[in-house]
C-alpha positions as CSV (number, residue, x, y, z in Angstrom):
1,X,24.1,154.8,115.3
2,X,22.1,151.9,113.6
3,X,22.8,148.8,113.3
4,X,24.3,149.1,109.4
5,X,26.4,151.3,111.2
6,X,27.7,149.2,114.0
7,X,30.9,147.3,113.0
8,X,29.2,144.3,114.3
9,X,26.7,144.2,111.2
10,X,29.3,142.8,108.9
11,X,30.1,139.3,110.7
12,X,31.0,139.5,114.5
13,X,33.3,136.6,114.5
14,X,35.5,138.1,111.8
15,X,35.1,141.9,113.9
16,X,35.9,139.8,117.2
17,X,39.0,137.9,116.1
18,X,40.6,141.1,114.5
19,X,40.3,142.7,117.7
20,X,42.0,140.1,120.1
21,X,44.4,139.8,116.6
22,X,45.2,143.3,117.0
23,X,45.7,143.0,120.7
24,X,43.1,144.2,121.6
25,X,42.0,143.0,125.7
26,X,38.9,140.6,125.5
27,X,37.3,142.5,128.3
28,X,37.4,145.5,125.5
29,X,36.3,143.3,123.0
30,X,33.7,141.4,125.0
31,X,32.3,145.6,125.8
32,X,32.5,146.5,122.4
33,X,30.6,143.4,121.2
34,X,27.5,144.1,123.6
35,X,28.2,140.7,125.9
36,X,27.7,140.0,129.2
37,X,30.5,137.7,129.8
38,X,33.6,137.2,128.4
39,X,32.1,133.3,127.6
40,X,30.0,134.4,125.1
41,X,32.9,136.7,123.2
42,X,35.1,133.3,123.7
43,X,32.2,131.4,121.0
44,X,32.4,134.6,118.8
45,X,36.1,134.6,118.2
46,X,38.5,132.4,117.9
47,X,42.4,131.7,117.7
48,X,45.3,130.0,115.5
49,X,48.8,128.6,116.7
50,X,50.6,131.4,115.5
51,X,48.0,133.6,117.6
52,X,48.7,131.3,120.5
53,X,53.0,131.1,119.6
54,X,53.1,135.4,119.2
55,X,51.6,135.1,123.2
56,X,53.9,132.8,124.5
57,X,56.9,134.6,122.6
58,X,55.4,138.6,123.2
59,X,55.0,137.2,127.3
60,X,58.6,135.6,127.1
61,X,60.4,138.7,125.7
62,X,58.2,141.1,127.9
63,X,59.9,139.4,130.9
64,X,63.9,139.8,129.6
């Protein structure tokens, strides 16, 4: 693979975010990124308030 290749090439905060968007598990995305600690993915991605209200309502109705 090289690196025009890689998913990564196009803008890894974008490629990040749809990932943890998608629900994806930041440990996965943190691995698929290439880091070393789930810090670094944190700076690369980031999250809205309906990211942050689907969490809270997808952890509320998982518990019914």
């Amino acid at each position: 693979m090289t690196s025009s290749d890689s998913p990564c090439a196009f803008n890894p905060h974008t490629f990040g975010t749809k990932l943890l968007r998608n629900v994806v598990d930041i440990v996965i995305v943190a691995d698929l990124m290439g880091h070393a600690t789930l810090h670094t993915t944190r700076s690369y991605t980031k999250s809205s308030e309906a990211d942050r209200a689907r969490a809270i309502e997808d952890a509320l109705i998982s518990d019914e």
